[in-house]
BAZATI-402776 format. One record per residue: residue number from 1; residue in three letters; x, y, z of N, C-alpha, C in turn. Coordinates in steps of 0.02 Angstrom, whole numbers, padded with zeros to 5 digits. Layout:
<atoms>
num|residu|n_x|n_y|n_z|ca_x|ca_y|ca_z|c_x|c_y|c_z
NUM|ALA|X|Y|Z|X|Y|Z|X|Y|Z
...
</atoms>
This chain:
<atoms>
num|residu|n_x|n_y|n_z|ca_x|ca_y|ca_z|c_x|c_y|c_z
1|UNK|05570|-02878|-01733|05567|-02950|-01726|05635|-02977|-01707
2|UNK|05647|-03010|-01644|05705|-03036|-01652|05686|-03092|-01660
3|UNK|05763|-03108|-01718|05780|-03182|-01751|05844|-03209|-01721
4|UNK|05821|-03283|-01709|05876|-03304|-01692|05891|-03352|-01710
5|UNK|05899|-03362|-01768|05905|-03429|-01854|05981|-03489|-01848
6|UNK|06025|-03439|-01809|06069|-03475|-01785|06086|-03512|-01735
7|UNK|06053|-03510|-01681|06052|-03538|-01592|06027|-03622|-01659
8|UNK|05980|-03636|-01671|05956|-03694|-01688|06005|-03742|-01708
9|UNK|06040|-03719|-01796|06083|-03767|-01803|06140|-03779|-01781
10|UNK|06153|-03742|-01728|06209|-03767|-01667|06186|-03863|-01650
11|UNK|06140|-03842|-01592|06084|-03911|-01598|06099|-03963|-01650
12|UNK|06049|-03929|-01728|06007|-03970|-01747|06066|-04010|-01807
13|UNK|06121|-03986|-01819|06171|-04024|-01828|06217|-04087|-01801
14|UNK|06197|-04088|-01762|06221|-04146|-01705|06180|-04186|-01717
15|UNK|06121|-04185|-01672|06051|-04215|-01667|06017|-04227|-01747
16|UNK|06047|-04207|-01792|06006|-04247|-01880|06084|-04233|-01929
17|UNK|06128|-04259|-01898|06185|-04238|-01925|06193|-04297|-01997
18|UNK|06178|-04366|-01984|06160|-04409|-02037|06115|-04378|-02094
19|UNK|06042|-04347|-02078|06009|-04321|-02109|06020|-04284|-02145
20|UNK|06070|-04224|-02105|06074|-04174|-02132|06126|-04198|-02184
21|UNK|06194|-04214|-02188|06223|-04240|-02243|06189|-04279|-02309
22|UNK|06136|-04320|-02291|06102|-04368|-02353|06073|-04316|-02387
23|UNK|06056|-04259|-02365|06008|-04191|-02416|06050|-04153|-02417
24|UNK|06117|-04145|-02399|06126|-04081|-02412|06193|-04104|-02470
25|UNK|06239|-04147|-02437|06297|-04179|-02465|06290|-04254|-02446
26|UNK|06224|-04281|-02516|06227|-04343|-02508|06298|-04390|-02525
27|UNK|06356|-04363|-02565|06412|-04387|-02588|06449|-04413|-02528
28|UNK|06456|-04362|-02494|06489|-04364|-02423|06471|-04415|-02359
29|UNK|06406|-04396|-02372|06363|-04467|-02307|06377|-04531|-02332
30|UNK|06375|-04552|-02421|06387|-04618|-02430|06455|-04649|-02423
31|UNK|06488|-04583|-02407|06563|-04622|-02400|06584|-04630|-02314
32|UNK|06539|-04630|-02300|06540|-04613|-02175|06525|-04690|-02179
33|UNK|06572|-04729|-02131|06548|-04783|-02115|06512|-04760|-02036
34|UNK|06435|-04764|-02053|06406|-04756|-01987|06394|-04788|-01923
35|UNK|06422|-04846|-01934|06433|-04904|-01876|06482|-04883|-01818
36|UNK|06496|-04832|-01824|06556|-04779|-01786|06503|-04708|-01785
37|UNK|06496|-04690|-01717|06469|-04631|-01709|06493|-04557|-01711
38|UNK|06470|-04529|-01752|06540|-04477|-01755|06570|-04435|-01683
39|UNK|06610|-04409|-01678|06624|-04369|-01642|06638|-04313|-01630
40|UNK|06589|-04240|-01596|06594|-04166|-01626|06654|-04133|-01588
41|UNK|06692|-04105|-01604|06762|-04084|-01583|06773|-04013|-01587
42|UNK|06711|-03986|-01511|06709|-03923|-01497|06757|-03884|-01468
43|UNK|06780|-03924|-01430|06845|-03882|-01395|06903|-03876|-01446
44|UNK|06918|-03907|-01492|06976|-03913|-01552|06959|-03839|-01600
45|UNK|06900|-03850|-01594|06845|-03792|-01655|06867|-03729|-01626
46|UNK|06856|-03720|-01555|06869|-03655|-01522|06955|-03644|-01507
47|UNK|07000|-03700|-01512|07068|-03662|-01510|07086|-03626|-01570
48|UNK|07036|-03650|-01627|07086|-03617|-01699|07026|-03555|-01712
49|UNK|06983|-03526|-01694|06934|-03492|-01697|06939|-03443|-01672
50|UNK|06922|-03383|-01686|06910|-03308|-01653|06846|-03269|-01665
51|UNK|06817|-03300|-01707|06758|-03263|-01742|06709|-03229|-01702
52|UNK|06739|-03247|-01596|06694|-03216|-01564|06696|-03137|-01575
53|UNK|06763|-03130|-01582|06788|-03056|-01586|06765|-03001|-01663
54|UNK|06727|-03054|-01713|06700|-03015|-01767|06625|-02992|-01759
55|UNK|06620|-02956|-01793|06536|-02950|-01795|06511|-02969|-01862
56|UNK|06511|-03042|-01858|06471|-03102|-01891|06438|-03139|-01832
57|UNK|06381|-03169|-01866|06356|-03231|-01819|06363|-03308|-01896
58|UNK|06382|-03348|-01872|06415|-03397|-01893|06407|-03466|-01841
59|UNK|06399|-03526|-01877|06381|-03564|-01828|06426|-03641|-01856
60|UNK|06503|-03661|-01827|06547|-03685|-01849|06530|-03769|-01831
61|UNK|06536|-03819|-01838|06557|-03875|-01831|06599|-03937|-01856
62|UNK|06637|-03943|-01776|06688|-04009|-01831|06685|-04058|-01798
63|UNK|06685|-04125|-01848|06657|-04181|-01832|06711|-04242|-01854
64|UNK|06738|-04264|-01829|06797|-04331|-01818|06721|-04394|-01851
65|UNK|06749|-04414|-01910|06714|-04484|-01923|06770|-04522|-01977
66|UNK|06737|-04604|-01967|06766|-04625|-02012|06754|-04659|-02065
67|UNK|06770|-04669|-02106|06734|-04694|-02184|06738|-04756|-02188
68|UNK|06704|-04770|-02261|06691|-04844|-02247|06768|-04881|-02279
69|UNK|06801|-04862|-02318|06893|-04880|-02307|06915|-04875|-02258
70|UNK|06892|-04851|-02195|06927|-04848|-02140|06987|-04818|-02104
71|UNK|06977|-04732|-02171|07014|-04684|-02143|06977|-04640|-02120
72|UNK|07018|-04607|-02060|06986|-04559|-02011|06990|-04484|-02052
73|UNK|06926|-04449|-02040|06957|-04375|-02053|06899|-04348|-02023
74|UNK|06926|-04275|-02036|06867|-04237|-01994|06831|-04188|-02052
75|UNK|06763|-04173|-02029|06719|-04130|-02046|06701|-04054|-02044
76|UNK|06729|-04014|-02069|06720|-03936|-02065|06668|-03910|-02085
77|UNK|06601|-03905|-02049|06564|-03878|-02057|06537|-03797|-02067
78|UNK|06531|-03761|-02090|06529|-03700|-02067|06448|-03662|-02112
79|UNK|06424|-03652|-02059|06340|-03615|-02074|06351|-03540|-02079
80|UNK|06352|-03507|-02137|06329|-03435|-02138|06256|-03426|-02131
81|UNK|06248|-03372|-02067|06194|-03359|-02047|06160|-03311|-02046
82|UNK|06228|-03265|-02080|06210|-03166|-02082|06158|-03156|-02127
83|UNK|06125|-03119|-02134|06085|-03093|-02201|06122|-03083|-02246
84|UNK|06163|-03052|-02238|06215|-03016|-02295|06287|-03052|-02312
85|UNK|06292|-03040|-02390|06342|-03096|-02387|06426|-03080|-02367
86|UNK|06455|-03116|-02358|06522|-03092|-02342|06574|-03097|-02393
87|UNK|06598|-03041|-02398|06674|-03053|-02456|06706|-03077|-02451
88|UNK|06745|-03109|-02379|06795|-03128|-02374|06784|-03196|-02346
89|UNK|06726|-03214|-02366|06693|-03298|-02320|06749|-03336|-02372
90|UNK|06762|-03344|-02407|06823|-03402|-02434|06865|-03390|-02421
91|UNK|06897|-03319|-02404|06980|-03357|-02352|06964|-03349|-02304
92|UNK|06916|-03338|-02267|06889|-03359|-02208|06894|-03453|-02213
93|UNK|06859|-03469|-02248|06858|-03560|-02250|06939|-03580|-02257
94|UNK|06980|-03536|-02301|07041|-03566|-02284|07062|-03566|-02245
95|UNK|07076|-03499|-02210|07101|-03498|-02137|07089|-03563|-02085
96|UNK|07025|-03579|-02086|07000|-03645|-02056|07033|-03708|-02065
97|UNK|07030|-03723|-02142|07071|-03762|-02157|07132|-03770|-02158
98|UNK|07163|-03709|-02135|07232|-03714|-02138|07256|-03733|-02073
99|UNK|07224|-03706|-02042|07240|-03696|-01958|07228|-03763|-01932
100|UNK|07191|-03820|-01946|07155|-03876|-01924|07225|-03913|-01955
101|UNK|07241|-03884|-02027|07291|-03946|-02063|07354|-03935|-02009
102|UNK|07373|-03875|-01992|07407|-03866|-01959|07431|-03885|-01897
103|UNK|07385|-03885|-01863|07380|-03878|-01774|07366|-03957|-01776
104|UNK|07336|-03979|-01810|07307|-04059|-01785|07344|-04116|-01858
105|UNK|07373|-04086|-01904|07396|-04127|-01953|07332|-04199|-01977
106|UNK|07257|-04181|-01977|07236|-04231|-02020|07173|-04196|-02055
107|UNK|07178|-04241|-02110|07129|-04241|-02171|07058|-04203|-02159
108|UNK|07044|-04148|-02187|06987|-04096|-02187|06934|-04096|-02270
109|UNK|06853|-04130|-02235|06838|-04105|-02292|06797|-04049|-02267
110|UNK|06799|-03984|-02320|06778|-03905|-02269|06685|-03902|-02320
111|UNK|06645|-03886|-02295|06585|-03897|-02316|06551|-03842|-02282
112|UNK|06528|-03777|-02321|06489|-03720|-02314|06411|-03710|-02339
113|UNK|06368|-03709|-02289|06305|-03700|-02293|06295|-03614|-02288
114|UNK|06250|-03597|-02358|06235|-03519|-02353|06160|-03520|-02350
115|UNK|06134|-03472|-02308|06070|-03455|-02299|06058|-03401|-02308
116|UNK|06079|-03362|-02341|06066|-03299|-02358|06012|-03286|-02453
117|UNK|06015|-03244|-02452|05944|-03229|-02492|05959|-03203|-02536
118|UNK|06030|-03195|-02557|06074|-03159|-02622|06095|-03224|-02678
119|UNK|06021|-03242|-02723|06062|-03291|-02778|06116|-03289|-02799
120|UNK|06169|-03220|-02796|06246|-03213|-02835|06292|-03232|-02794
121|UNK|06279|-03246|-02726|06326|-03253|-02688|06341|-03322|-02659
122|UNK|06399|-03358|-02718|06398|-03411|-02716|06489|-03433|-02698
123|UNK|06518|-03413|-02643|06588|-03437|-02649|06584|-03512|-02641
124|UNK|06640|-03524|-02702|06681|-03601|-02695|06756|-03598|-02687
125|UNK|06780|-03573|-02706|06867|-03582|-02673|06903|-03509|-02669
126|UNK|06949|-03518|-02620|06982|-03443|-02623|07061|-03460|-02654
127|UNK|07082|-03407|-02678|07146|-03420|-02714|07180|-03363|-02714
128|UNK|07257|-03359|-02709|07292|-03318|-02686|07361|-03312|-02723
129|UNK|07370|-03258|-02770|07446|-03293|-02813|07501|-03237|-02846
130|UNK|07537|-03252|-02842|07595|-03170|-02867|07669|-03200|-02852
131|UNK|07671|-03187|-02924|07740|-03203|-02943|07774|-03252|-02953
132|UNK|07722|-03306|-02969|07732|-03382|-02992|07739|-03417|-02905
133|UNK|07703|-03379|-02860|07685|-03431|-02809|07622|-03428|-02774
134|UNK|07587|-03465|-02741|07533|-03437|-02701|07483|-03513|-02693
135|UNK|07423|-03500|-02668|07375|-03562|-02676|07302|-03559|-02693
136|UNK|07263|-03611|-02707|07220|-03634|-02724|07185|-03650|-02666
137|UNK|07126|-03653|-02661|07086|-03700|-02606|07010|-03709|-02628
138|UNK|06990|-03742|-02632|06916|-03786|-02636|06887|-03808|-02586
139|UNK|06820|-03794|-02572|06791|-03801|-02518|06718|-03803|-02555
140|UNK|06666|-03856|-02531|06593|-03880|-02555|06531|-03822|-02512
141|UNK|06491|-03787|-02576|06456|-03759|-02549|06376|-03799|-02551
142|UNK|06335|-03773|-02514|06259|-03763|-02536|06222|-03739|-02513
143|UNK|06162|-03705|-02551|06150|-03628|-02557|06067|-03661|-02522
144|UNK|06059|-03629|-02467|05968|-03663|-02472|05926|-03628|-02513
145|UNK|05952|-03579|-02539|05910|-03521|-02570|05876|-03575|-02639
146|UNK|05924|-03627|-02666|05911|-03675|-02708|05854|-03717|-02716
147|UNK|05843|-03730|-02645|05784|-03757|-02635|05705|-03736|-02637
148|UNK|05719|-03665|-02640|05643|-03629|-02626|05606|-03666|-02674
149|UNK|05598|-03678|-02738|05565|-03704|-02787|05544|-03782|-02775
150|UNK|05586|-03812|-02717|05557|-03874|-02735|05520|-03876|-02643
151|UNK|05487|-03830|-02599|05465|-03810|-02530|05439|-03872|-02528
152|UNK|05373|-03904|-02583|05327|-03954|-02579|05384|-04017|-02572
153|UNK|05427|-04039|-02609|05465|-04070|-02602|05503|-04091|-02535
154|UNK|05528|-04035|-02505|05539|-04031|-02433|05503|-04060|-02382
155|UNK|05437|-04005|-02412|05411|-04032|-02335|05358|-04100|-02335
156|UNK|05377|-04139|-02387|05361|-04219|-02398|05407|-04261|-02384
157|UNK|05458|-04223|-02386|05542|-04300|-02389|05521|-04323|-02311
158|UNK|05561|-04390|-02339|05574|-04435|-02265|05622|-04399|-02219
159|UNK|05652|-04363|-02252|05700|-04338|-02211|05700|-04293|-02156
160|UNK|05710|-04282|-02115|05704|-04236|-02051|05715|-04177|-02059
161|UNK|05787|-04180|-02094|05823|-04106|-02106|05785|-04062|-02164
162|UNK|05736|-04093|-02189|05706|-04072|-02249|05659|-04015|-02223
163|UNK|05627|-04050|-02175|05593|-03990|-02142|05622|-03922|-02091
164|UNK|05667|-03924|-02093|05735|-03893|-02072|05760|-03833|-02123
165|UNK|05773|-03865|-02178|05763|-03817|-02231|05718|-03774|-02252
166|UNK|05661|-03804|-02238|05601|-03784|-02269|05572|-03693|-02211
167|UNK|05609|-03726|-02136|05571|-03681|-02110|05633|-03635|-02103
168|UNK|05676|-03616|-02128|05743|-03581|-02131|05728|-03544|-02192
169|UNK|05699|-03559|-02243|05686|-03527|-02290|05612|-03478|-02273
170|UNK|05582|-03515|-02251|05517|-03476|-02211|05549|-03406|-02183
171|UNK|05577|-03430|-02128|05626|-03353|-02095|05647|-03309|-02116
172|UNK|05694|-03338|-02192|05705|-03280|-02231|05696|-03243|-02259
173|UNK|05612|-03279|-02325|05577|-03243|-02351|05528|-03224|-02367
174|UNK|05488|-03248|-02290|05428|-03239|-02256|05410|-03183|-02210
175|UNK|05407|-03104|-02234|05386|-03080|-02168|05326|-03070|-02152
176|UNK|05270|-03101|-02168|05201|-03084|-02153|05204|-03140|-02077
177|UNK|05183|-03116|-02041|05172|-03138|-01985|05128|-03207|-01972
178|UNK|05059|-03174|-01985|05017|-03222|-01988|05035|-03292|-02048
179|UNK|05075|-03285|-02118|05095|-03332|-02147|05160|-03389|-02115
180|UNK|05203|-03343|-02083|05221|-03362|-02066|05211|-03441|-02009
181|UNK|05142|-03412|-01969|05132|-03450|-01908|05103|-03538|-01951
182|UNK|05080|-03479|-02002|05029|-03568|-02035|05073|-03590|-02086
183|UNK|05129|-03570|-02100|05185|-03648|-02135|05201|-03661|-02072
184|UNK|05219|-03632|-02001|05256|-03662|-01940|05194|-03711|-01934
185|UNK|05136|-03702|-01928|05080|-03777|-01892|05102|-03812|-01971
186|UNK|05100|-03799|-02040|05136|-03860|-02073|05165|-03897|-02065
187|UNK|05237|-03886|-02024|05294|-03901|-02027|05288|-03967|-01983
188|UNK|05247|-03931|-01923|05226|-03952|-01845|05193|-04031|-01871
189|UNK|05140|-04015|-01906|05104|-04046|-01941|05122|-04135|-01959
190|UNK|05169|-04092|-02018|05222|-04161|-02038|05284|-04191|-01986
191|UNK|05316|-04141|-01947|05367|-04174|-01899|05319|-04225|-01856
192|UNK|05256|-04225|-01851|05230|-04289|-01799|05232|-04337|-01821
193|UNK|05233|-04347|-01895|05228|-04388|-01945|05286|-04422|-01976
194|UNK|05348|-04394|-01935|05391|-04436|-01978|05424|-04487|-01911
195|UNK|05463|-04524|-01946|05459|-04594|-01908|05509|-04606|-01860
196|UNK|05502|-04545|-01800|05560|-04549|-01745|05537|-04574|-01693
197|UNK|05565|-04566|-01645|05551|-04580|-01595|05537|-04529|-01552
198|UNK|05491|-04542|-01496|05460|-04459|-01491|05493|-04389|-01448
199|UNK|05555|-04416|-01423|05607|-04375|-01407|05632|-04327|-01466
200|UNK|05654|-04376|-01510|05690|-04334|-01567|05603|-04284|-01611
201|UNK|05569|-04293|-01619|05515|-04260|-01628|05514|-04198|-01584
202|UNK|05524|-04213|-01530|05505|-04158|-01502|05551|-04110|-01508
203|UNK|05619|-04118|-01530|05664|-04079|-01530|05674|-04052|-01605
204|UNK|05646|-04087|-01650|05626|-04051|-01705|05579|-04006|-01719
205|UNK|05520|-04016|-01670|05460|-03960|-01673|05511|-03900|-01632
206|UNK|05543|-03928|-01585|05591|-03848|-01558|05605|-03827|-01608
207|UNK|05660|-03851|-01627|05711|-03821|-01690|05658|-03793|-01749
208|UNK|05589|-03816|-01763|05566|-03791|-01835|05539|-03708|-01802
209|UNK|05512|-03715|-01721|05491|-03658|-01693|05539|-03603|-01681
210|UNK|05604|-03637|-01655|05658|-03590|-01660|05688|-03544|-01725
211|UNK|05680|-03564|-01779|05725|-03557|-01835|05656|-03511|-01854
212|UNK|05613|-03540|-01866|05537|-03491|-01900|05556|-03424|-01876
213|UNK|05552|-03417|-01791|05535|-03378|-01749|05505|-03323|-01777
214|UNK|05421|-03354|-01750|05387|-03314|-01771|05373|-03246|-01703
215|UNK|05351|-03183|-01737|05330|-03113|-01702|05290|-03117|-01650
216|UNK|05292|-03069|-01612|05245|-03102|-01543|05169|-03088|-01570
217|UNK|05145|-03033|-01625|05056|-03043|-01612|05042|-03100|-01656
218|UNK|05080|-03171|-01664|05053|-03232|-01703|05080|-03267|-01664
219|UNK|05099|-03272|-01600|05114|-03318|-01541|05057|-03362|-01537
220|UNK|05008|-03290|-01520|04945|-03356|-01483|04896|-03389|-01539
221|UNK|04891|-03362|-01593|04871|-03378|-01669|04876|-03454|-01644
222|UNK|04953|-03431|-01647|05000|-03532|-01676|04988|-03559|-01607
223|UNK|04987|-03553|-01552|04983|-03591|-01497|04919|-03623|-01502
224|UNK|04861|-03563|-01505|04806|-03608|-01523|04793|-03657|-01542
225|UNK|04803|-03637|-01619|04781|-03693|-01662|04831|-03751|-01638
226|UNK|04908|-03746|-01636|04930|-03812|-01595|04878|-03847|-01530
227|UNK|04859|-03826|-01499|04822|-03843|-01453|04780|-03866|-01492
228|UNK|04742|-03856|-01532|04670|-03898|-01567|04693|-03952|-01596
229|UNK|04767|-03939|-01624|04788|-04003|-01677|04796|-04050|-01626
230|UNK|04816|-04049|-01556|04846|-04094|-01519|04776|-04138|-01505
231|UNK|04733|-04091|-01473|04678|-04114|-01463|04634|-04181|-01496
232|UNK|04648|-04160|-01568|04603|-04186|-01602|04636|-04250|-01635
233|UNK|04709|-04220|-01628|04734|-04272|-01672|04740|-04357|-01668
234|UNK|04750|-04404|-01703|04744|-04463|-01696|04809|-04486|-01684
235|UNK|04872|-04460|-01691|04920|-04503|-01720|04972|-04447|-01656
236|UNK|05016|-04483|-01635|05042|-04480|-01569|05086|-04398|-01594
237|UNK|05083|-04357|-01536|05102|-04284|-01528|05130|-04279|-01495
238|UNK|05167|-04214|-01491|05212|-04194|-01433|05180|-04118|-01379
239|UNK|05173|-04133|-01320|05112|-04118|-01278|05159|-04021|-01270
240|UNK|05137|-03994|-01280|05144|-03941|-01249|05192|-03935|-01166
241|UNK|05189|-03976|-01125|05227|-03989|-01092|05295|-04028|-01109
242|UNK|05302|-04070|-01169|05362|-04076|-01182|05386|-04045|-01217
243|UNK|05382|-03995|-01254|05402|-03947|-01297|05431|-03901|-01248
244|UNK|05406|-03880|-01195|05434|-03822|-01147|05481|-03853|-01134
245|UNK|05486|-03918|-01102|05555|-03950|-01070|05612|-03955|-01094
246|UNK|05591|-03980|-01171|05643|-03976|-01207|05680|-03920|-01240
247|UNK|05649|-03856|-01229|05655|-03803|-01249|05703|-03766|-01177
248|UNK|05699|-03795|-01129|05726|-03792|-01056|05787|-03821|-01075
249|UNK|05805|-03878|-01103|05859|-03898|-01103|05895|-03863|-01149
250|UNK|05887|-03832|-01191|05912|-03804|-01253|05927|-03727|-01230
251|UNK|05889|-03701|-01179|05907|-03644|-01141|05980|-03664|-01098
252|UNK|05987|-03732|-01081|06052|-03749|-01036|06126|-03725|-01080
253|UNK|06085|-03760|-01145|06133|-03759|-01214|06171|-03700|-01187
254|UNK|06119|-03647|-01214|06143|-03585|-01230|06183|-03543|-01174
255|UNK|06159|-03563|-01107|06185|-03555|-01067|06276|-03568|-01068
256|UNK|06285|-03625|-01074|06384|-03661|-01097|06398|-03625|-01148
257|UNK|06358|-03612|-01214|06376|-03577|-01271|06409|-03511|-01254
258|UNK|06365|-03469|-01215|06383|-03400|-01194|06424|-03393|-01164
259|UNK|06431|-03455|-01094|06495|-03451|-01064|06572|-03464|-01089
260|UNK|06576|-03509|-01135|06624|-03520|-01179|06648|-03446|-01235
261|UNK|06589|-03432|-01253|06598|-03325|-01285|06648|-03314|-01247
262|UNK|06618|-03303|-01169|06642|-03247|-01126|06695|-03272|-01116
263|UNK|06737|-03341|-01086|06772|-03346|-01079|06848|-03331|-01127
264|UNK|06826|-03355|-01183|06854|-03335|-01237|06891|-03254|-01258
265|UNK|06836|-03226|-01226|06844|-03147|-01221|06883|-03128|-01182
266|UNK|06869|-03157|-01121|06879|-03112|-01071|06936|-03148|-01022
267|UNK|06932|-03204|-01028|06993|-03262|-00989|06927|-03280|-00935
268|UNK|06962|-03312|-00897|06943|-03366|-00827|06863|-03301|-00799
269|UNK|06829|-03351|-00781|06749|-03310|-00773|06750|-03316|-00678
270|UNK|06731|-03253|-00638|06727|-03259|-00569|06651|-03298|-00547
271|UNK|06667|-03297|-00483|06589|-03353|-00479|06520|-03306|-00491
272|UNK|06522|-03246|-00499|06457|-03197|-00468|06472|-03206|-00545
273|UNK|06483|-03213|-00596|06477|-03205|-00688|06446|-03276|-00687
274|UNK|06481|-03327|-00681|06451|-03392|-00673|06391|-03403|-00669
275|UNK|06374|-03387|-00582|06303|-03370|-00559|06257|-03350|-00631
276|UNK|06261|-03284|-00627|06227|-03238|-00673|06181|-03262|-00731
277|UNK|06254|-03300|-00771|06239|-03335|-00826|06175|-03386|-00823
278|UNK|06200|-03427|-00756|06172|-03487|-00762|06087|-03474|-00733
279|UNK|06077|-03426|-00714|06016|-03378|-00660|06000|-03369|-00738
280|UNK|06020|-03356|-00789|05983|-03297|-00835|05926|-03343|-00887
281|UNK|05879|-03324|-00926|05823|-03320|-00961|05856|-03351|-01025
282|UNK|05820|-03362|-01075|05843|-03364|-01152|05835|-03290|-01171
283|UNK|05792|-03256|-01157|05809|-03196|-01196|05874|-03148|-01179
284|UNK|05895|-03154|-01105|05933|-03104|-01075|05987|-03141|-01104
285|UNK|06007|-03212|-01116|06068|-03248|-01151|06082|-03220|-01206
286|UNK|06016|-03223|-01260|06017|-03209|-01309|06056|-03125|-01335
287|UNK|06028|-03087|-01283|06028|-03019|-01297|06130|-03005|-01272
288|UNK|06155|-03043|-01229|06225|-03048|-01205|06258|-03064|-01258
289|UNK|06249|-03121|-01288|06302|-03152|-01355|06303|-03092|-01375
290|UNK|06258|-03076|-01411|06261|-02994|-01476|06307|-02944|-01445
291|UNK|06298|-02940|-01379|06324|-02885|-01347|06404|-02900|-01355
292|UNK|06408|-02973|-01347|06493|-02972|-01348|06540|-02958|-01398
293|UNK|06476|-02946|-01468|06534|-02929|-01526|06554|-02867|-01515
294|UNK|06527|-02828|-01494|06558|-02752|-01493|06577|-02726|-01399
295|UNK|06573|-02760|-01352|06585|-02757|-01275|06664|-02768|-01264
296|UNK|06688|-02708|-01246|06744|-02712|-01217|06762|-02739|-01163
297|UNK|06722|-02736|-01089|06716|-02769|-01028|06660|-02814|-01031
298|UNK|06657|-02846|-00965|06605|-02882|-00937|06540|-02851|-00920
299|UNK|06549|-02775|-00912|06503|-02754|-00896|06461|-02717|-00946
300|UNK|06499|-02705|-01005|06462|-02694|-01070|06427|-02750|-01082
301|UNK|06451|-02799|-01063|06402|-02845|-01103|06335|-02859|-01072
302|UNK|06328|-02859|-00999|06265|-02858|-00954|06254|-02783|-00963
303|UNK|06272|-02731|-01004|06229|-02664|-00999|06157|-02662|-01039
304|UNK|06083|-02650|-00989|06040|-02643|-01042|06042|-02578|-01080
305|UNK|06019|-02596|-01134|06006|-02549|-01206|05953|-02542|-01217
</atoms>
């Protein structure tokens, strides 16, 4: 089965980034004056970053907003996405924080989302000390693993991101196939139902389909029955033709994502790499990123396996 749990909240952080703060770190959202739109500060993210060169998948964001006192600071987001947990993910978060205090001199609050499936694995600060010197650091976690118990809860909230959670936890500790497909028409179910506008709907039924990603012999299971729900349903849907489109645009995504990898890797990209990229599929994208954690050249990384 390939999973690909991380491509989504690249996205779906931006696009329910309000949301996602009121459920995850409601403390934090009530102090954002939102009358100011935030601003995501990708290219800043990638000068202090290397993590292309590890073999983690990790999915970073930083976000320039300002509060309702009317000081500026920025947002360190950072999504663990591995199955397995990492030892060194808290001075990993410092490093972040240090480098940002550093290079850009302003105010960081650092905020770590874990999705992994190990209740013990809970870092909050890393600390470092010998010989009456060294430091401290604090950084806000939360665990979705927390949530499994309250699923019904989830997938009722007003909230967008709720169902976000809900189908992230599905991914993790769902492998029956066929169960899988029928919490995804749940999910489907309730995202028609909550009170967006039908753009942003549609990009949440991506994201709940992306993150599920369910196995190919419950493809047509779930397509089906989507097709009957659309059919029948009373209350306004998102057509099977907009779901592909938007799923087209999110292939563009990935497209800049990869190129930004490579570049990173490899320095300045020739036009026939360019080409390539921009010619290529979601799966052949997909299957390149992976390749770049361990690809010495350019041509390791387009080698099939």
């Amino acid at each position: 089965m390939n999973e690909d749990h991380d491509s989504p909240w690249e996205e779906a952080l931006e696009v329910f980034f309000q949301p996602f703060l009121q459920l995850l770190f409601a403390d934090v959202e009530a102090l954002i004056d939102w009358r100011q739109a935030p601003v995501f500060l990708d290219k800043e993210l990638q000068k202090i970053s290397n993590d292309a060169e590890q073999g983690r998948r990790y999915v970073d964001k930083l976000a320039q907003v300002r509060l309702r006192d009317g000081v500026e600071h920025w947002l360190l987001i950072h999504t663990e996405v591995q199955g397995e947990p990492e030892q060194n993910f808290a001075e990993r978060m410092y490093h972040y924080y240090s480098r940002i205090r550093e290079r850009y001199q302003k105010p960081v609050i650092s905020l770590a989302i874990l999705t992994d499936t190990h209740p013990g694995f809970r870092p909050k600060c890393f600390s470092s000390h010998f010989a009456g010197s060294g430091v401290t650091f604090h950084f806000r976690t939360c665990k979705l693993l927390d949530f499994q118990a309250d699923m019904d809860k989830l997938q009722h909230s007003d909230n967008p991101f709720a169902l976000l959670v809900a189908a992230q936890l599905t991914a993790k500790l769902i492998r029956d196939g066929r169960q899988r497909a029928d919490n995804l028409i749940g999910f489907y179910r309730l995202a028609i139902r909550q009170r967006l506008d039908r753009q942003l709907i549609g990009r949440l039924v991506i994201f709940l389909e992306w993150m599920v990603a369910l196995p190919a012999e419950s493809s047509d299971y779930y397509d089906a029955y989507i097709d009957q729900l659309q059919e029948k349903a009373i209350m306004p849907y998102v057509s099977s033709f907009e779901r592909k489109g938007i799923a087209k645009g999110f292939e563009h995504g990935t497209q800049a994502i990869l190129l930004k990898l490579l570049a990173r890797r490899f320095g300045e990209l020739d036009e026939a790499t360019l080409a390539r990229v921009q010619a290529a599929k979601t799966p052949e994208l997909e299957r390149w990123a992976e390749n770049i954690l361990e690809a010495g050249t350019l041509d390791e990384v387009f080698a099939e396996h």
